[in-house]
SEFIRO-628040 format. One record per residue: x, y, z of N, C-alpha, C in turn; residue number from 1. Coordinates in pm, whole numbers, m for minus. Example, Ala and Ser with C-alpha at 12.3 -4.5 7.8 and 13.67 -1.06 7.14 Angstrom:
PT nx ny nz cax cay caz cx cy cz num
PT 1319 m569 780 1230 m450 780 1320 m330 780 1
PT 1285 m225 708 1367 m106 714 1290 3 787 2
This chain:
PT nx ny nz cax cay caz cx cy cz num
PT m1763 m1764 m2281 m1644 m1842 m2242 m1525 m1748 m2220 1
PT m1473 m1765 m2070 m1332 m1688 m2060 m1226 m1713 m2218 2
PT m1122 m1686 m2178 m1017 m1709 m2308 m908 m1702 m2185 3
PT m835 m1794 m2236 m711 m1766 m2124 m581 m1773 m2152 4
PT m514 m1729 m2166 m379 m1708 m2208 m236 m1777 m2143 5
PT m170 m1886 m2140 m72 m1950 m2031 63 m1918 m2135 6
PT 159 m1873 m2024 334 m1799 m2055 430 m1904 m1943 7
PT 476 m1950 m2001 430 m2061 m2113 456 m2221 m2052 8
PT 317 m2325 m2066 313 m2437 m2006 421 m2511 m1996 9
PT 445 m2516 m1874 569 m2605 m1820 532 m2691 m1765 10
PT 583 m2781 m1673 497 m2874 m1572 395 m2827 m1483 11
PT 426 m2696 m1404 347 m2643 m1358 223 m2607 m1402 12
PT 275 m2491 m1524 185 m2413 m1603 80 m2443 m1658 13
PT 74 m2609 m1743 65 m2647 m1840 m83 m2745 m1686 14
PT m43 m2769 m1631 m127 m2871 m1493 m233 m2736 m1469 15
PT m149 m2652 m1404 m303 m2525 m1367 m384 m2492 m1561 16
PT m332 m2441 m1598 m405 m2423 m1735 m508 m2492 m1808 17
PT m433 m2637 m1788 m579 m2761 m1790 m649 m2741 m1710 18
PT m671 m2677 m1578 m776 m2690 m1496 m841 m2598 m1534 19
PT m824 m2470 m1554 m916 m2404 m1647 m976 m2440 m1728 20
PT m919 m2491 m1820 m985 m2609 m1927 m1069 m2689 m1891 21
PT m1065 m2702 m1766 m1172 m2837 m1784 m1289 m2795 m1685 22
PT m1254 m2671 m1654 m1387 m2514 m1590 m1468 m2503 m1701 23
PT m1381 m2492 m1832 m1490 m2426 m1910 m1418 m2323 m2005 24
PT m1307 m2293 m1937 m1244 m2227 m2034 m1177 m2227 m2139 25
PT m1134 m2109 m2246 m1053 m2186 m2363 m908 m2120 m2321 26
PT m853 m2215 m2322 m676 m2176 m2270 m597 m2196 m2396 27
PT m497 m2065 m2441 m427 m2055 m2544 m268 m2058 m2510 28
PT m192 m2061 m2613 m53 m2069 m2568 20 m2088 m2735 29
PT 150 m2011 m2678 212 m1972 m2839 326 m2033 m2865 30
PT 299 m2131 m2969 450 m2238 m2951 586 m2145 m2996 31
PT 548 m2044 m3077 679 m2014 m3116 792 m2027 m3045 32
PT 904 m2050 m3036 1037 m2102 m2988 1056 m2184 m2851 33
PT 935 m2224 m2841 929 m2364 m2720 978 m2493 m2806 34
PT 1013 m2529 m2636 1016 m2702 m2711 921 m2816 m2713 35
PT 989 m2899 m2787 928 m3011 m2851 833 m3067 m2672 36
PT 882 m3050 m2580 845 m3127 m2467 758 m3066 m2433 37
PT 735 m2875 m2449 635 m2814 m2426 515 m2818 m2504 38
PT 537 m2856 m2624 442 m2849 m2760 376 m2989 m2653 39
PT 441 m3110 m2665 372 m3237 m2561 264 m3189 m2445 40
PT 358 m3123 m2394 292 m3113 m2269 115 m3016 m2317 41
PT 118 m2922 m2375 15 m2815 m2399 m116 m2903 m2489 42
PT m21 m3024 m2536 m162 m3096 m2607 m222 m3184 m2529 43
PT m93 m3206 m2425 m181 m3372 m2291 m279 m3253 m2268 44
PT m267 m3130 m2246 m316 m3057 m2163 m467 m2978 m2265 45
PT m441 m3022 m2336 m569 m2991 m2457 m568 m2822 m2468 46
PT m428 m2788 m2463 m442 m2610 m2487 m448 m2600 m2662 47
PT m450 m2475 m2663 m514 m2441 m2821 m375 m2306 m2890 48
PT m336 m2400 m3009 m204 m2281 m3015 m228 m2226 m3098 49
PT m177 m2105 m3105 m212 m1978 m3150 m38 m1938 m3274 50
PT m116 m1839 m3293 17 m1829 m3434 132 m1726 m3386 51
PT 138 m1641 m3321 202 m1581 m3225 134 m1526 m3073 52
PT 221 m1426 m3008 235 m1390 m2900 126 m1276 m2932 53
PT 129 m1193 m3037 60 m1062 m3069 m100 m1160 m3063 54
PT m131 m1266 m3089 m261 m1291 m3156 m331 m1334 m2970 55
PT m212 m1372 m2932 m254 m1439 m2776 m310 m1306 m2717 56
PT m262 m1191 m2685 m269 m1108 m2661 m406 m999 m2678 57
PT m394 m1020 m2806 m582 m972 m2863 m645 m1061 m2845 58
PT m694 m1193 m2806 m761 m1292 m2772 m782 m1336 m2654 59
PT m703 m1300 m2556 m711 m1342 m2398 m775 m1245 m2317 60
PT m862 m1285 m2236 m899 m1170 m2125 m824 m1206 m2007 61
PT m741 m1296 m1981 m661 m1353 m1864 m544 m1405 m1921 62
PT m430 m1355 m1894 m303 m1431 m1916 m261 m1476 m1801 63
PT m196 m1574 m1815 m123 m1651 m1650 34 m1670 m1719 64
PT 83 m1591 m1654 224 m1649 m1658 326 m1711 m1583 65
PT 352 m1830 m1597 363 m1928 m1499 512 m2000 m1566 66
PT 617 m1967 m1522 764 m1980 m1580 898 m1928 m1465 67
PT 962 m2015 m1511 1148 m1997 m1405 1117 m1859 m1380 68
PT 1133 m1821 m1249 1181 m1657 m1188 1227 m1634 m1295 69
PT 1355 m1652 m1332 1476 m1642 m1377 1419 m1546 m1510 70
PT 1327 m1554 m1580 1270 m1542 m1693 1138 m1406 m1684 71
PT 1090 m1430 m1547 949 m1367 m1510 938 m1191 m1598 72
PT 992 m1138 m1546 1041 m1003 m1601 1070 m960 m1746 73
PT 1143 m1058 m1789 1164 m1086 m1953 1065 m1103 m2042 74
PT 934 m1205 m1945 806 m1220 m2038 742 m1146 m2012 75
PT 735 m1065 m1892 618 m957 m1883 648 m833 m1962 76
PT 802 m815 m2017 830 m705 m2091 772 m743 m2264 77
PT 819 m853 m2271 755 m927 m2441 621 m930 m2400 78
PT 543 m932 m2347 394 m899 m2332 343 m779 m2366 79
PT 430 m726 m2253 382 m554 m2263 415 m471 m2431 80
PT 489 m548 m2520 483 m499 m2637 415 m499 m2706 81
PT 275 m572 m2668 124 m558 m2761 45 m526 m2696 82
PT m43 m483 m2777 m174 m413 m2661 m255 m551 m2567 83
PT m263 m503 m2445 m328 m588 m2330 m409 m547 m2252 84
PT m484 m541 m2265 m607 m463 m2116 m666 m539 m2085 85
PT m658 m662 m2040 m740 m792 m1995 m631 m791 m1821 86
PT m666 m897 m1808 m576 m904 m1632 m441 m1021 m1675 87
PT m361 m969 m1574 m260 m1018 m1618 m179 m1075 m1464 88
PT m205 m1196 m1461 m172 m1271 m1351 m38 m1373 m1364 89
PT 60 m1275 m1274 198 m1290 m1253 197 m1400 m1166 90
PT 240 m1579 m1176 219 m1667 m1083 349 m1721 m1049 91
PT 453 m1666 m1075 607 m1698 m1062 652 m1677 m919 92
PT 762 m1725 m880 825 m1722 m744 942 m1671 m747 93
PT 826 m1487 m727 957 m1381 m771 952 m1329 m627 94
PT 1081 m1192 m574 1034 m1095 m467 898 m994 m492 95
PT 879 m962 m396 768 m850 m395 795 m713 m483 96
PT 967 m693 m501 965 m596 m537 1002 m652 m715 97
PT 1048 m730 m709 1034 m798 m871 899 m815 m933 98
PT 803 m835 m845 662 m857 m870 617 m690 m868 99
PT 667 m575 m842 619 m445 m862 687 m384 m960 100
PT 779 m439 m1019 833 m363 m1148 751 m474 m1240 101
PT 674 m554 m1267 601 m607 m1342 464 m557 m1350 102
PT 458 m558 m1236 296 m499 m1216 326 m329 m1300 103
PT 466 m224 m1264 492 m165 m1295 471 m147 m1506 104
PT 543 m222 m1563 568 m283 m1656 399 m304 m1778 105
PT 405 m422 m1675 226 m483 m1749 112 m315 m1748 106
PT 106 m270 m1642 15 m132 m1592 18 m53 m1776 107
PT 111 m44 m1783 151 79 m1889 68 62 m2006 108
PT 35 m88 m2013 m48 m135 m2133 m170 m107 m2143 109
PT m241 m105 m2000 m376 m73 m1917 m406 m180 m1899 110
PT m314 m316 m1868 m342 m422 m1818 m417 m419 m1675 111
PT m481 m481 m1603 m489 m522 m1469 m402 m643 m1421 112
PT m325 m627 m1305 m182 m710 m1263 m231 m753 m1162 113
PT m268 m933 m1120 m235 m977 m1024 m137 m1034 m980 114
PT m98 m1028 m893 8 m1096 m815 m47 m1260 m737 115
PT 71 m1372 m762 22 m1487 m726 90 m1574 m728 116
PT 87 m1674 m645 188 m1779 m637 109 m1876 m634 117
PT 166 m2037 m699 136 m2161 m654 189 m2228 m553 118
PT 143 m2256 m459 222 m2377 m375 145 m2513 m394 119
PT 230 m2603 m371 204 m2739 m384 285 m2836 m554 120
PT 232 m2927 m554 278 m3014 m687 149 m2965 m808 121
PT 192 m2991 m902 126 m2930 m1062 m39 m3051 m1015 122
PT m124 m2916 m1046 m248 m3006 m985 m330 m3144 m1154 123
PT m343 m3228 m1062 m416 m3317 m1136 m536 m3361 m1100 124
PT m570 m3563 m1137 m698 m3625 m1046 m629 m3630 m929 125
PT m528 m3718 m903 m536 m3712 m741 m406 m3608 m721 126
PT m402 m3477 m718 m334 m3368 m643 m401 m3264 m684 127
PT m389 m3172 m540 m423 m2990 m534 m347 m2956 m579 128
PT m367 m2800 m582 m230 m2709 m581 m297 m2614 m502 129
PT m243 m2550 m436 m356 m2344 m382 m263 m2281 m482 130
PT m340 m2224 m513 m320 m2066 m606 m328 m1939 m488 131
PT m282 m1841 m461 m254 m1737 m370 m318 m1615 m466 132
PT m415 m1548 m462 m387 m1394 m519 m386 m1279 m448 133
PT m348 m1167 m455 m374 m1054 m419 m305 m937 m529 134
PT m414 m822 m517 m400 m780 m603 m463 m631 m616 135
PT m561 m618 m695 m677 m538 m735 m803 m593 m704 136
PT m885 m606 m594 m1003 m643 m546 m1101 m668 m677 137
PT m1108 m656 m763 m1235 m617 m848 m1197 m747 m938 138
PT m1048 m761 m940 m986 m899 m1012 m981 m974 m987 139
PT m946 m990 m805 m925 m1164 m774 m1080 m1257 m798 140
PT m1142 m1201 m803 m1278 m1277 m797 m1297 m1328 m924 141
PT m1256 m1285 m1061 m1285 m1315 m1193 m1170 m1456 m1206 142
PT m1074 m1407 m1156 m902 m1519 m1144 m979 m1661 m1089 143
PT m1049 m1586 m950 m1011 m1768 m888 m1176 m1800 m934 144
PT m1220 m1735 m1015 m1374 m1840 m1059 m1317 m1900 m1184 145
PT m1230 m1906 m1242 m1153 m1944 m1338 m1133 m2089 m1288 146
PT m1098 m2151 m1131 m1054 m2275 m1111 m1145 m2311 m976 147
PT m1259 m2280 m960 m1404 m2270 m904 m1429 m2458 m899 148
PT m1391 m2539 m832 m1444 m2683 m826 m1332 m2772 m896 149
PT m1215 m2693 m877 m1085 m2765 m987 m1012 m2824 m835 150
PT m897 m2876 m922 m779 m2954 m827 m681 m2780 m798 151
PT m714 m2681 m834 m652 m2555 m824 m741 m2476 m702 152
PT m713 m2438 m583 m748 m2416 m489 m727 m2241 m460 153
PT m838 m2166 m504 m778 m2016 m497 m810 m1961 m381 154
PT m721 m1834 m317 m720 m1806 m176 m636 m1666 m232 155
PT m763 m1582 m218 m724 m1462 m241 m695 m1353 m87 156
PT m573 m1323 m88 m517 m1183 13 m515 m1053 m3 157
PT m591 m1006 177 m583 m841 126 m431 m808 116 158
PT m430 m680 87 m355 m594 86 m241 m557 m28 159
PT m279 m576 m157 m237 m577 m281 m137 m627 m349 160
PT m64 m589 m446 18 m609 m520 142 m692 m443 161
PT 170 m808 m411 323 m820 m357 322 m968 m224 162
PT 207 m956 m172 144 m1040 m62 155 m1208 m141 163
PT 96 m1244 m238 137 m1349 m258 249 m1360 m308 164
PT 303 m1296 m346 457 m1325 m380 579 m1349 m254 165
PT 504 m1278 m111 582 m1274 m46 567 m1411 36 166
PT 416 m1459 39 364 m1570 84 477 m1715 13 167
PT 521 m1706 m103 549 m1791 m159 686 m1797 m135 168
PT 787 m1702 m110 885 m1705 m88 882 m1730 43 169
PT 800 m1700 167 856 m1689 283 831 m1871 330 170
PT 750 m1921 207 744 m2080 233 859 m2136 140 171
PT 889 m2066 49 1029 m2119 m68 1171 m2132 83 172
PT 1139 m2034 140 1269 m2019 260 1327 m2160 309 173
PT 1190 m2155 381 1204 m2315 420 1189 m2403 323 174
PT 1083 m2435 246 1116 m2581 186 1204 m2578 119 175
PT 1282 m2469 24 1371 m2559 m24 1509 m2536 5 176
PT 1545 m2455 111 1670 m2452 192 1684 m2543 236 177
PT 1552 m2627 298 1609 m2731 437 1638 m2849 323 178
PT 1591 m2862 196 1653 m2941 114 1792 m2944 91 179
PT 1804 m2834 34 1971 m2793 49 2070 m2828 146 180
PT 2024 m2809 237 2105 m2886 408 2107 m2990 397 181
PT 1994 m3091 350 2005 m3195 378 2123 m3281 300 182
PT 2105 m3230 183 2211 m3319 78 2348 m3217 129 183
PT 2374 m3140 132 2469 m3088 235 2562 m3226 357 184
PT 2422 m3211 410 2455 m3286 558 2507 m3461 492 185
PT 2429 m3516 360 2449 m3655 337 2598 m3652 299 186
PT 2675 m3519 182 2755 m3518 130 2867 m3524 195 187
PT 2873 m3461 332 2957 m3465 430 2972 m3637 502 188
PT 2859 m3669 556 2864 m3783 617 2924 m3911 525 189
PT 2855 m3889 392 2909 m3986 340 3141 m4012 326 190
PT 3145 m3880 315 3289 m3835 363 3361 m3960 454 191
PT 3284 m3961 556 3339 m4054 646 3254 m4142 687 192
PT 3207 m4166 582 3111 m4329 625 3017 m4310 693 193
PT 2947 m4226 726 2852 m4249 871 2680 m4211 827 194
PT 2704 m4192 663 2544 m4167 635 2436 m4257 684 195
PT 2458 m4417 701 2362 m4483 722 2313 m4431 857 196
PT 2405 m4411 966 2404 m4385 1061 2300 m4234 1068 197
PT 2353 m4133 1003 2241 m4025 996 2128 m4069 951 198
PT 2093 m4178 842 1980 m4189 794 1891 m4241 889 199
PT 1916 m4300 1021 1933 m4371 1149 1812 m4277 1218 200
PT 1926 m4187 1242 1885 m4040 1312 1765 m3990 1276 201
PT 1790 m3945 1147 1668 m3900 1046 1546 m3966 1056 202
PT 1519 m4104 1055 1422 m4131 1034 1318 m4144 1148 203
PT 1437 m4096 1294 1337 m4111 1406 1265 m4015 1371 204
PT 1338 m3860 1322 1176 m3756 1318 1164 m3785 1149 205
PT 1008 m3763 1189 980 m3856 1072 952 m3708 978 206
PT 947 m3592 1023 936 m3478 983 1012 m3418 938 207
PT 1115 m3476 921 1251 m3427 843 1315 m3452 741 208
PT 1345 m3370 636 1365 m3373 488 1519 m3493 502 209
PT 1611 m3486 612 1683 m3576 579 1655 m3744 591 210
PT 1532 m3748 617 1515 m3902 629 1431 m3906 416 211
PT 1451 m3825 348 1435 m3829 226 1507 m3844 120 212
PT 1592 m3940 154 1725 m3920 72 1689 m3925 m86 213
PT 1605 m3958 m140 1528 m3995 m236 1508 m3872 m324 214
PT 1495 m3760 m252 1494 m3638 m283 1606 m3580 m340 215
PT 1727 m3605 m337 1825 m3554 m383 1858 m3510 m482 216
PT 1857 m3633 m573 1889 m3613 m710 1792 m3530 m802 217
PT 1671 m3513 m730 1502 m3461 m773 1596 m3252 m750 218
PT 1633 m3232 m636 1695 m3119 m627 1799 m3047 m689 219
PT 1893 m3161 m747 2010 m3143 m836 1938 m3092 m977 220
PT 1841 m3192 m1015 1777 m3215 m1145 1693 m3060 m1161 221
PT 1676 m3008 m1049 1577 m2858 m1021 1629 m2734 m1003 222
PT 1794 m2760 m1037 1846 m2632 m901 1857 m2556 m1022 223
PT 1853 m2509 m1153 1869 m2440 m1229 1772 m2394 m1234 224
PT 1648 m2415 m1200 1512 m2298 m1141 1502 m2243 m992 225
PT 1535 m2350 m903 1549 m2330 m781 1649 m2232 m732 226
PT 1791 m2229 m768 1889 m2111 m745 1799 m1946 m771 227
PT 1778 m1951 m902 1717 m1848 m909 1581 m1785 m821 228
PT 1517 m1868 m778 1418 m1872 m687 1504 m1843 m556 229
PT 1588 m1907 m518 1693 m1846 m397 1736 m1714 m442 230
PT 1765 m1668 m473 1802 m1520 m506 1705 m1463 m466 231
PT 1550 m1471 m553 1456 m1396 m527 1448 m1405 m383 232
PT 1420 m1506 m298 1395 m1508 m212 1526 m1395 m120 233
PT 1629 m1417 m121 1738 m1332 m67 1687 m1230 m89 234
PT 1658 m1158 m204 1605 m983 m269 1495 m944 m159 235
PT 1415 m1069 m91 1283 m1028 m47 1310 m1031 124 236
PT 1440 m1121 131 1417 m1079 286 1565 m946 316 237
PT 1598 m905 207 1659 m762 221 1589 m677 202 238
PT 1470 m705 113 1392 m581 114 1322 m585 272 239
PT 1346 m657 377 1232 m653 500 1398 m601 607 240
PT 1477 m545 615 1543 m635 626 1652 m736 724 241
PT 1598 m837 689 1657 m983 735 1748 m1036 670 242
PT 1844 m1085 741 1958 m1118 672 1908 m1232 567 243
PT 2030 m1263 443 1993 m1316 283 2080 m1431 336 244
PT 2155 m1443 410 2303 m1520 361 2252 m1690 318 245
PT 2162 m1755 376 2140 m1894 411 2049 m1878 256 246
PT 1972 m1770 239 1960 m1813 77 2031 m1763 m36 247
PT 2091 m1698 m54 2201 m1700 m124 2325 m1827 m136 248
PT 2362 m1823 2 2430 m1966 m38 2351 m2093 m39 249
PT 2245 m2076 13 2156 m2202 m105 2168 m2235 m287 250
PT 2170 m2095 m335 2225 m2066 m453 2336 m2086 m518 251
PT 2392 m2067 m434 2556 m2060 m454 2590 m2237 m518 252
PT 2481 m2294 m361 2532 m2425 m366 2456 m2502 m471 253
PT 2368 m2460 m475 2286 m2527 m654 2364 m2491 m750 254
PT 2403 m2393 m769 2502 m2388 m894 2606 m2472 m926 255
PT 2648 m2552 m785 2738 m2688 m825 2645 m2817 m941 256
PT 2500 m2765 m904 2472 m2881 m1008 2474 m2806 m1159 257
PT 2501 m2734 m1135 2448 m2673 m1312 2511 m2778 m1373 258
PT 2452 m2760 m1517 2464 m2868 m1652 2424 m3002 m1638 259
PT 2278 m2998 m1481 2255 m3113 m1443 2091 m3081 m1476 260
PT 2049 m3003 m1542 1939 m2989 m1568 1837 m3076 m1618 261
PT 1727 m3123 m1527 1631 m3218 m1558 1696 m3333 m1566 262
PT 1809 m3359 m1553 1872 m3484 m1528 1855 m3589 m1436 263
PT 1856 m3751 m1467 1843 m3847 m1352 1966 m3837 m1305 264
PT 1999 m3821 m1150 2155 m3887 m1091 2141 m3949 m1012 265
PT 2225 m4052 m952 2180 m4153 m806 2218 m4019 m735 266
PT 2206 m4069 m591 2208 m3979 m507 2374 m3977 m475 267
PT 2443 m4098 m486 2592 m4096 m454 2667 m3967 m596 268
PT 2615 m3980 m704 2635 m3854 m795 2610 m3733 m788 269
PT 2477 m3690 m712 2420 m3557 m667 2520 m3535 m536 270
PT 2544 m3613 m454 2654 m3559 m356 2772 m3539 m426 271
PT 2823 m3623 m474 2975 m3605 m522 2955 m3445 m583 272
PT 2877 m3424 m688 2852 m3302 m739 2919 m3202 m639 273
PT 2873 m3201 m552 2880 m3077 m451 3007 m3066 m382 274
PT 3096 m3139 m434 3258 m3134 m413 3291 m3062 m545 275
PT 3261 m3017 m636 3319 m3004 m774 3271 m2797 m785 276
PT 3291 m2717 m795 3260 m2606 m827 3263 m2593 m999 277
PT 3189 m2439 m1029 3176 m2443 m1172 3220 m2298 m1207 278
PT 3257 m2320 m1324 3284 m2184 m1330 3238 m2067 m1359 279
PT 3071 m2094 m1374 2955 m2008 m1331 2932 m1986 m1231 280
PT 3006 m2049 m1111 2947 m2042 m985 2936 m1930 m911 281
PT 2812 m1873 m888 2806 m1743 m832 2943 m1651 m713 282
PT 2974 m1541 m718 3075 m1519 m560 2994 m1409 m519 283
């Protein structure tokens, strides 16, 4: 039986990790200083907790670490402080070059580092997710037999270390910028009355995030992971380089929701928001 190691089950994390689990594998995870909602989530998810981080570590031949950008780097350094030589699969929605000072980082231990992203919603019975790897050839094959007949869909890329990370951002670009516009575009209209009228517009293409108004408050409630994910994404199209500005001030403009974290708001509240600045707000 694999052993598998998850840093640390979130909605995401905690959805792929059960699917291992229910491969065959035994998936571990270390409550120390999580919360009460994570401790929930890791038992819907039938993970197995362990007494610290050091014990996860000697016990896993696969860690997945699956957590806010914002954080990614921070846990791969508290990793790298115990011995690890199992593979160590980075699944965050970092840049390529944030994903090589980890790979950098994890290496030193004599870990093996894949690189990998999820796209899609946290997989269940009725939803996928694809898993992305690339990496070290000799690894992706052990990773994605891990979720071999699961709701986790693996799709491993040549050309090493950095490729799915870049895969994930260069789809983060779009989906969740054109979100950003959209409540943008409602916050304005509503200004002068004429949202119904855009919603009008919107719904002729039916392909367009502004006929979703529904979505809004779901983005407000997210942007304290999502900003940071805009950054990365900015880091990655300077590292090519293409101008950052449209994700950065994607960022900029999520930071009007801060202190709205995981929060319900109507959507007339998630707009108003975006009249109000904070005094975290990035310049």
């Amino acid at each position: 039986m694999t052993v598998v190691g998850v840093l640390h089950p979130g909605s995401m994390g905690a959805a792929v990790a059960a699917q291992a689990r229910l491969n065959g594998a035994e998936v571990l995870w270390c409550p120390t200083g999580r919360s009460l909602a994570t401790a929930e989530r890791a038992q819907r998810s039938e993970l197995t907790a362990v007494g610290s981080l050091g014990e996860l570590t000697e016990r896993a031949d696969v860690i997945l670490s699956i957590c806010p950008p914002a954080y990614a780097e921070d846990v791969a350094v508290e990793v790298s402080a115990h011995p690890f030589t199992g593979i160590y699969v980075d699944g965050n929605a970092i840049s390529p070059a944030s994903m090589a000072r980890i790979s950098t980082t994890m290496g030193r231990t004599g870990a093996t580092v894949v690189d990998s992203s999820v796209i899609g919603s946290p997989p269940s019975d009725s939803k996928s997710a694809r898993l992305y790897l690339s990496g070290p050839a000799d690894a992706l094959t052990p990773v994605a037999s891990l979720f071999a007949g699961t709701a986790v869909q693996a799709h491993t890329l040549p050309g090493g270390i950095g490729r799915a990370s870049a895969l994930k951002l260069s789809y983060s670009s779009y989906q969740k910028a054109s979100r950003i516009l959209a409540a943008v575009s409602y916050a304005l209209a509503e200004d002068y009355g004429v949202e119904e009228e855009l919603l009008d517009i919107a719904q002729g293409r039916t392909t367009s995030y502004l006929a979703e108004t529904a979505y809004i408050p779901k983005v407000a409630a997210r942007a304290w992971r999502w900003g940071p994910e805009m950054l990365e994404v900015a880091a990655a199209l300077r590292e090519v380089g293409l101008p950052a500005d449209l994700a950065e001030a994607s960022a900029v403009v999520m930071s009007r929701w801060d202190g709205h974290r995981d929060s319900s708001m109507s959507i007339s509240d998630a707009l108003e928001q975006l009249h109000h600045g904070t005094d975290d707000e990035p310049h």
